[in-house]
C-alpha positions as CSV (number, residue, x, y, z in Angstrom):
1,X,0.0,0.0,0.0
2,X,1.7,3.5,-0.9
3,X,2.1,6.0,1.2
4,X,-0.5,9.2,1.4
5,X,1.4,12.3,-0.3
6,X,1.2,15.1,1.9
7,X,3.4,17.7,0.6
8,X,3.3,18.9,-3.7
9,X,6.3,21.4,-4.4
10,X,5.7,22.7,-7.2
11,X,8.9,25.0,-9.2
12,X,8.5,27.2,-12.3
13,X,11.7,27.4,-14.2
14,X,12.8,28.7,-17.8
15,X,16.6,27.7,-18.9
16,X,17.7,27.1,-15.3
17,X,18.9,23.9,-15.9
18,X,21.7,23.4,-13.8
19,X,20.6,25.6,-10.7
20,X,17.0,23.5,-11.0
21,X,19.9,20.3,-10.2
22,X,21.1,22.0,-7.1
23,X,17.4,23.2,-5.8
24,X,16.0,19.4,-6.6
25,X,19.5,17.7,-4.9
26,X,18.8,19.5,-1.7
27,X,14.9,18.8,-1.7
28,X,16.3,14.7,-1.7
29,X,17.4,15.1,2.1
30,X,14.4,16.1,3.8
31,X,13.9,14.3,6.9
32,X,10.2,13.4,6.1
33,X,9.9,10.4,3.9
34,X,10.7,10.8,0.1
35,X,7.4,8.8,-0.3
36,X,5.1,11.4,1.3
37,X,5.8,14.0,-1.0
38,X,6.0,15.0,-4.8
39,X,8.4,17.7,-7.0
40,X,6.7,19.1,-9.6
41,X,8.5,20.8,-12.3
42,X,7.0,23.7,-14.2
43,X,8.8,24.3,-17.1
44,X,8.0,27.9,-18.7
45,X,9.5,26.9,-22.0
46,X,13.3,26.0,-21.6
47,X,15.5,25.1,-24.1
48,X,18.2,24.0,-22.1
49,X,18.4,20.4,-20.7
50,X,15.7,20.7,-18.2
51,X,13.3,18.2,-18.8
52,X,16.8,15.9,-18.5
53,X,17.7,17.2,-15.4
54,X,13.8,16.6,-13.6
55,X,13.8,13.0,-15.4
56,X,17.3,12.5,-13.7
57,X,15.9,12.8,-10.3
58,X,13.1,9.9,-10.6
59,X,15.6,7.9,-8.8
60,X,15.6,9.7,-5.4
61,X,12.5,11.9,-5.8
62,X,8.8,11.7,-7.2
63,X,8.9,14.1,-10.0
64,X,6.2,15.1,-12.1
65,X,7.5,17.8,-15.0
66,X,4.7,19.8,-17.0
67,X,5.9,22.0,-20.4
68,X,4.2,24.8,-21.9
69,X,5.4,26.9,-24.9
70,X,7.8,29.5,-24.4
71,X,5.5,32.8,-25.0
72,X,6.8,34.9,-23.1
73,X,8.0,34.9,-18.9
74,X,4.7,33.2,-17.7
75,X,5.4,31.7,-14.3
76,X,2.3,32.2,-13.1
77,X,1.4,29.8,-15.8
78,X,3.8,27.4,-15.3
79,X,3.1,27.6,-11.7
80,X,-0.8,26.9,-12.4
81,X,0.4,24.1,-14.4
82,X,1.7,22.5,-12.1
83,X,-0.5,23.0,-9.4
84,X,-3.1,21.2,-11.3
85,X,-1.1,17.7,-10.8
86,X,-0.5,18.5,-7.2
87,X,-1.5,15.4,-5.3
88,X,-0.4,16.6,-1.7
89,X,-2.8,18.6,0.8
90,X,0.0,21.3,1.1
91,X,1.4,23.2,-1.7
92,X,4.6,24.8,-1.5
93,X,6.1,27.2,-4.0
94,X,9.8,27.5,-4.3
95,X,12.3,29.2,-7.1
96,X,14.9,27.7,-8.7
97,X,18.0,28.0,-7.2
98,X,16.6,27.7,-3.9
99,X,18.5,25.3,-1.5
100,X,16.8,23.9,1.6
101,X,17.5,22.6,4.4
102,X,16.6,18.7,5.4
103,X,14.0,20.4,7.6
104,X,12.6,22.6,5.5
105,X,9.3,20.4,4.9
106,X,8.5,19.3,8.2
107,X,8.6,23.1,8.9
108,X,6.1,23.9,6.3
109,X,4.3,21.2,7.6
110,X,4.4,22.2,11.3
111,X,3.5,26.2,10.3
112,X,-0.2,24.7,9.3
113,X,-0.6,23.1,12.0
114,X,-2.7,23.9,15.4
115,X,-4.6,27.4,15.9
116,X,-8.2,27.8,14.4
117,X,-7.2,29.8,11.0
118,X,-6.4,28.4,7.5
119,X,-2.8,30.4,6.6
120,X,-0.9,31.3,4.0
121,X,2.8,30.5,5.2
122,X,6.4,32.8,3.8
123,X,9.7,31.2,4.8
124,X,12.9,33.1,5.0
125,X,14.7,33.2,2.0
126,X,18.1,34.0,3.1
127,X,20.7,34.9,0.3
128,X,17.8,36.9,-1.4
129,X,18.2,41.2,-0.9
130,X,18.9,42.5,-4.9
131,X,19.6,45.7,-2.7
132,X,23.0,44.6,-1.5
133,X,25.3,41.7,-3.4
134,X,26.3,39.0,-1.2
135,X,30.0,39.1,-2.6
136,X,31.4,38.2,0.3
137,X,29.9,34.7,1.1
138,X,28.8,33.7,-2.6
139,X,32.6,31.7,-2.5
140,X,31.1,30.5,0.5
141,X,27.8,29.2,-0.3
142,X,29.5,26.8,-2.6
143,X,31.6,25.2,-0.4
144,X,29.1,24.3,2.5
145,X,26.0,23.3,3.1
146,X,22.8,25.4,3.2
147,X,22.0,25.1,7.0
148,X,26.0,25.2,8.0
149,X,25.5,28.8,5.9
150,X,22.4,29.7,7.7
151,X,23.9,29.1,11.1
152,X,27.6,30.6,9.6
153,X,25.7,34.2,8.3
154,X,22.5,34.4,9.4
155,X,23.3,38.2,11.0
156,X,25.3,39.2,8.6
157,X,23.2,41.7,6.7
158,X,23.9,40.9,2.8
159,X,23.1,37.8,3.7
160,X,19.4,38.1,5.6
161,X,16.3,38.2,3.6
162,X,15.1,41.5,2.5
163,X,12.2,41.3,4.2
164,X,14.1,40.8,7.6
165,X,13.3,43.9,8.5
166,X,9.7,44.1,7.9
167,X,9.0,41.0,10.2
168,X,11.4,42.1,12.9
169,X,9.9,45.3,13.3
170,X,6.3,43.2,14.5
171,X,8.3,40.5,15.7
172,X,7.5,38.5,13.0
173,X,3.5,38.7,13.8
174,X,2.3,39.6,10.3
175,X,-1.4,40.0,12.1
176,X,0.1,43.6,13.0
177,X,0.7,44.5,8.9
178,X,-1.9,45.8,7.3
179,X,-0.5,44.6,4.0
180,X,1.3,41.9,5.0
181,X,0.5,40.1,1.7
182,X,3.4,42.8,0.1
183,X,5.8,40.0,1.6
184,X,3.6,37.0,0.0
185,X,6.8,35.6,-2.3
186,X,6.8,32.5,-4.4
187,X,10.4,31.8,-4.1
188,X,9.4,30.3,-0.7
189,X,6.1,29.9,0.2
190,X,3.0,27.4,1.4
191,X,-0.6,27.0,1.4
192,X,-3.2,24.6,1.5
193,X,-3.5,23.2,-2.2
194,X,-7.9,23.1,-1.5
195,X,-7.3,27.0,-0.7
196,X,-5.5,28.0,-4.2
197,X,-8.0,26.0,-5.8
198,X,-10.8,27.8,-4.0
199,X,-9.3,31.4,-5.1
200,X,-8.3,30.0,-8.3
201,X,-4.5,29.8,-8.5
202,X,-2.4,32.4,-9.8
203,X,-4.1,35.0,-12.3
204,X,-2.2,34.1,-15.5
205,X,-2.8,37.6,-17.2
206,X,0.7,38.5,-15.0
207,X,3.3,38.1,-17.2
208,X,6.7,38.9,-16.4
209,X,8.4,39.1,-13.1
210,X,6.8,39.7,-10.2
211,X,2.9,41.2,-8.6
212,X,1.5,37.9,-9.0
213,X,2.8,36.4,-5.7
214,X,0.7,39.4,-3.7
215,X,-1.7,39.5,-5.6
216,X,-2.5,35.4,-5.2
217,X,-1.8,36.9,-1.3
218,X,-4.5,39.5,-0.7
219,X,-7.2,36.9,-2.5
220,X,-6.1,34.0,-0.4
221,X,-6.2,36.9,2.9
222,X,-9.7,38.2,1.7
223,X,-11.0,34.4,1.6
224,X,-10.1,34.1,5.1
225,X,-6.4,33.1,5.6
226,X,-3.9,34.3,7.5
227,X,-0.9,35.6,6.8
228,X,2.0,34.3,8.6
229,X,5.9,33.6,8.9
230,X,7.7,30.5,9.5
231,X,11.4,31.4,10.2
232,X,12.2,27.5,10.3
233,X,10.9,26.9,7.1
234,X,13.9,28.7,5.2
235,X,15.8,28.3,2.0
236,X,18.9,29.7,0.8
237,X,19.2,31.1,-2.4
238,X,21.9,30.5,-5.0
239,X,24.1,33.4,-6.0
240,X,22.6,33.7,-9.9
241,X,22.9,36.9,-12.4
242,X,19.4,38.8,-12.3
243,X,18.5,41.5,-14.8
244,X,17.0,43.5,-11.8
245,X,16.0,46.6,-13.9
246,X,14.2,44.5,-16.8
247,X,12.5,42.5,-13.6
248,X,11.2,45.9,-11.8
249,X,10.3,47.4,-15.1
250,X,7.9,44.1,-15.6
251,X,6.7,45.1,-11.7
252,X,5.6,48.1,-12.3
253,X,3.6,47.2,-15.6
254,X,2.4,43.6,-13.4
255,X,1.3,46.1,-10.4
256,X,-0.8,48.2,-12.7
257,X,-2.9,44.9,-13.9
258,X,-3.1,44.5,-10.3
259,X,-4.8,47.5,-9.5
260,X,-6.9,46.9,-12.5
261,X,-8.0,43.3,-11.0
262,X,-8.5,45.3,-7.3
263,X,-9.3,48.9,-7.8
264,X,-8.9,50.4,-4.6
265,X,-6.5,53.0,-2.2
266,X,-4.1,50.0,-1.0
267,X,-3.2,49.0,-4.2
268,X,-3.0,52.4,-5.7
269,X,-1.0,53.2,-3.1
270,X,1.7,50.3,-3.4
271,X,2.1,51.0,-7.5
272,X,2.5,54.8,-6.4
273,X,5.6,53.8,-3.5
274,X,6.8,51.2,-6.0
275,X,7.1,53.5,-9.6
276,X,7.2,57.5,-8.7
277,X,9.3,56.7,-4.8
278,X,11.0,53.8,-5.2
279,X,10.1,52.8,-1.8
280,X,8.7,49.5,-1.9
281,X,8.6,48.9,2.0
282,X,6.7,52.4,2.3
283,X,3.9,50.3,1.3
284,X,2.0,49.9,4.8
285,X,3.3,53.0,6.3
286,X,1.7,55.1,3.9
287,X,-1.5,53.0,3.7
288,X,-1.6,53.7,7.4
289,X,-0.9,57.4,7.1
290,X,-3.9,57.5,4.8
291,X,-6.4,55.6,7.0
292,X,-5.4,57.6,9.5
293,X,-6.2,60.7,7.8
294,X,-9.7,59.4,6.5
295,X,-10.6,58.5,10.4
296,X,-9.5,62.7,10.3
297,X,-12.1,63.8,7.2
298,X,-14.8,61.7,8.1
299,X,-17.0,64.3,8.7
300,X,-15.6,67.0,6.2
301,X,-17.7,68.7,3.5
302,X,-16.2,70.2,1.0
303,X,-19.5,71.1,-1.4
304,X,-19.2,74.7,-0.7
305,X,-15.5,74.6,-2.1
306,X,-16.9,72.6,-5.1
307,X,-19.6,74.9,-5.9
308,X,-16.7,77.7,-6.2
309,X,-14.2,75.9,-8.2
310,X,-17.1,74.9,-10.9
311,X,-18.5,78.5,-10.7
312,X,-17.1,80.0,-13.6
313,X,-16.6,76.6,-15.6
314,X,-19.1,76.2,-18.0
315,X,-22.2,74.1,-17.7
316,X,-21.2,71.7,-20.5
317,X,-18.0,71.0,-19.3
318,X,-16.9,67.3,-18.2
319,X,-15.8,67.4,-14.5
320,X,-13.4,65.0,-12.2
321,X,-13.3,65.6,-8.6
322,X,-10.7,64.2,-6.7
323,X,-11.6,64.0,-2.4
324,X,-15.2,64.7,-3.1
325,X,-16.7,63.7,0.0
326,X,-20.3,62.5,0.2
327,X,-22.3,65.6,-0.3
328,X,-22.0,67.9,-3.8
329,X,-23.6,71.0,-4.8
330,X,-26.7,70.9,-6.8
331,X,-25.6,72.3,-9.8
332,X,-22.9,69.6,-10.3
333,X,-23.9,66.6,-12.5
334,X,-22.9,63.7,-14.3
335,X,-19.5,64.1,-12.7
336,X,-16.7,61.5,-12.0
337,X,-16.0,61.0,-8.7
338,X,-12.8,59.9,-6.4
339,X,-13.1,59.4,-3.1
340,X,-10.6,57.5,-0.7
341,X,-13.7,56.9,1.6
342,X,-15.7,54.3,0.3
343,X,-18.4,55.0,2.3
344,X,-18.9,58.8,1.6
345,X,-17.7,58.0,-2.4
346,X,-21.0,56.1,-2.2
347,X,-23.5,58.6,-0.8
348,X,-22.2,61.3,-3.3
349,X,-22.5,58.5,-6.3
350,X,-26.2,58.1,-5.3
351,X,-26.6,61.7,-5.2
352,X,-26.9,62.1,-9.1
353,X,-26.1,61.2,-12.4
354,X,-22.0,60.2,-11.3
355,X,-19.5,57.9,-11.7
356,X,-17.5,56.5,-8.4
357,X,-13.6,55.6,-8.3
358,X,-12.4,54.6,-5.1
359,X,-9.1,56.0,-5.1
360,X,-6.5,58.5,-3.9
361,X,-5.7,60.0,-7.3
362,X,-2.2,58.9,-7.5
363,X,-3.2,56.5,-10.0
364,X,-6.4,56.2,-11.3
365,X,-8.4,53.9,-13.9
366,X,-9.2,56.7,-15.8
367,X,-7.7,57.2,-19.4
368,X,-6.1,60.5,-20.6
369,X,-7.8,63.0,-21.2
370,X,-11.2,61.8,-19.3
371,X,-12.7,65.5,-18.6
372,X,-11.8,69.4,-18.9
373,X,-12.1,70.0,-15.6
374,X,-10.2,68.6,-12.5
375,X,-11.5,69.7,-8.9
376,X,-8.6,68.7,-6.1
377,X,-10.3,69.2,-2.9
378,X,-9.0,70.1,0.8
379,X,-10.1,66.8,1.2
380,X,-6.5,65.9,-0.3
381,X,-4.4,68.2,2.1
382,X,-3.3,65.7,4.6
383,X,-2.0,63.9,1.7
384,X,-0.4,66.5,-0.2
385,X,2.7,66.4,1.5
386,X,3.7,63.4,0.1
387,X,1.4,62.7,-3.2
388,X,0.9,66.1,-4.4
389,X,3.5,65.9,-7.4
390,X,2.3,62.4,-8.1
391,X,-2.1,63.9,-7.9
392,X,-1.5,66.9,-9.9
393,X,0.2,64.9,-12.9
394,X,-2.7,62.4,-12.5
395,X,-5.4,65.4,-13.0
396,X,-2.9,66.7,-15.8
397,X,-3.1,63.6,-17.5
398,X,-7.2,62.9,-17.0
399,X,-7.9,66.5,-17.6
400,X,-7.8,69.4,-19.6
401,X,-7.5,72.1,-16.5
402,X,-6.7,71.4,-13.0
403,X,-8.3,73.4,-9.9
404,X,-6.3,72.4,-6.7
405,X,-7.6,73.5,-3.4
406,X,-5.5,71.1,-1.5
407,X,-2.0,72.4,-0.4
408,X,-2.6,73.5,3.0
409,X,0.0,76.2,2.5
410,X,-2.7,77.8,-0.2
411,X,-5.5,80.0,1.5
């Protein structure tokens, strides 16, 4: 009688060959059974000697390998793929080039167990920070073994995961983020294989690197999951060449699909830290800065300050207004609305003949050239001192003229 498989890893890869050797050689001394759990090999369209390379393992290792054409980087393809011959009640995502540890599946394992909540696990990817090179234990890394390395450099700072910093500052209690999903990566993460079928895998309209992880993140977080760290269940990654600016340049166009998929000031907000700060980890601070000031406008009209920016713009002309609050002058009409309050964006939609975005303004869904008129409210002056450059190119870009009411330095 076989064994019940309990684990599927499942690895997208695209010309990798060798590195997909070292990541598969490591996964063959895990301390659970090789019997209980399955390697499944996404290929995203490789020419090299991949499909030798998972066929090589079938030896040691119960290896499944699934091709698709190469169209393009599509690893949230590949990864789907995969997933779909996933026999295991846990599903575990890992890059190649990863190298574990022989704990590292008892350690996802152990993360989803106990406690009331379904989760969706990260593990510490140590060796991963494109911010600072890791030239001075790369040598290293070859010459031992992943967990002697882990134990070896774990403080050393080139070393520690980029996101080290982000889970120490909660001590590693992710329930304290309010977007902890930002740190949802696929090159070492878990999750209940029923719960990515329920929220329907990875969207495959994310092509190149990167998005599609957090994104997969704040569905599986809205259907219920937590969001939580394991720093037992790490990996080590191989020292490999990146094109880092080719990979943030298909971010930035990825993150925009993702505010297409999910609308809305959080997501706005992380393509606007990402593309015009380059501060990915001011992500949750300024999503806090901004519910913080909506707890502050709650109660703020700002119709009389409408019905005098519109007073001298004719009848006939289209209007946007961005921080429009939930009441608006009579006169106004079929106007398009932004509101970072949901709740008030509502109440002035049902007011008339309008059109809602819930948004900041940074970046809206809106295409060029939308209206004649932009109205920028007071609404937006606790904001201003960090988005105005970034809100008045978005109102020059949906609109013909821009009225701006929201510097608090303006009378």
């Amino acid at each position: 009688m076989g064994h019940r498989i309990r684990v599927s890893v499942i690895i997208a890869t695209y010309n990798q060959a060798d590195l997909l050797a070292e990541t598969l050689r490591y996964l063959v001394r895990q301390t659970i059974p090789t019997d209980e759990f399955e390697v499944i090999v996404g290929d995203d369209g490789s020419t090299d000697h991949t499909a030798e390379v998972a066929r090589s393992f079938a030896d040691t290792l119960q290896v499944k390998y699934v091709f698709q054409e190469d169209r393009g980087f599509r690893a949230a393809a590949a990864r789907n793929a995969a997933a779909r011959l996933a026999a295991g009640a846990l599903l575990i995502t890992l890059d190649t080039g990863s190298m574990v540890g022989p704990d590292f599946l008892a350690a996802h394992l152990a993360a989803h167990e106990g406690g009331e909540s379904r989760r969706a696990v990260i593990g510490l990817s140590y060796g991963y920070n494109p911010e600072v090179p890791t030239a001075r234990v790369d040598d290293l890394l070859a010459q031992m073994l992943p967990e002697t390395a882990v134990e070896r450099f774990r403080d050393l700072p080139e070393f520690q995961d980029v996101r080290q910093s982000y889970f120490a500052d909660c001590d590693m209690d992710l329930s304290r983020r309010l977007v902890a999903w930002q740190a949802f990566w696929t090159l070492n993460a878990s999750m209940r294989t029923d719960d990515f079928r329920r929220v329907g895998g990875f969207e495959e309209k994310f092509e190149g690197w990167g998005g599609e992880d957090m994104e997969l993140a704040l569905r599986l977080q809205r259907a219920g999951l937590t969001i939580e760290v394991a720093p037992d269940a790490w990996v080590v990654v191989a020292p490999h060449e990146r094109d880092h600016k080719a990979n943030f340049d298909a971010l930035f166009v990825n993150m925009r699909m993702f505010l297409s998929k999910f609308p809305e000031p959080v997501v706005e907000l992380g393509l606007g830290v990402m593309l015009d700060k380059g501060e990915f980890w001011a992500w949750e601070r300024s999503y806090r800065e901004l519910l913080d000031w909506r707890e502050q406008t709650g109660g703020l009209s700002v119709s009389d300050e409408i019905a005098k920016a519109l007073a001298d713009v004719p009848a006939d002309e289209s209007v946007a207004i961005i921080g429009c609050g939930a009441e608006l002058p009579e006169s106004v009409t079929g106007a398009i609305l932004v509101d970072f309050d949901d709740q008030l964006l509502d109440r002035a939609v049902r007011s008339g003949d309008h059109s809602g975005y819930h948004a900041v303004g940074v970046h809206t869904l809106l295409a060029d050239d939308s209206v004649d008129t932009v109205v920028i409210t007071s609404r937006m002056a606790g904001l201003w001192g960090t988005w105005s450059a970034e809100i008045l190119a978005e109102a020059d870009r949906i609109g013909r003229r821009t009225i701006a009411y929201a510097d608090p330095a303006t009378p």
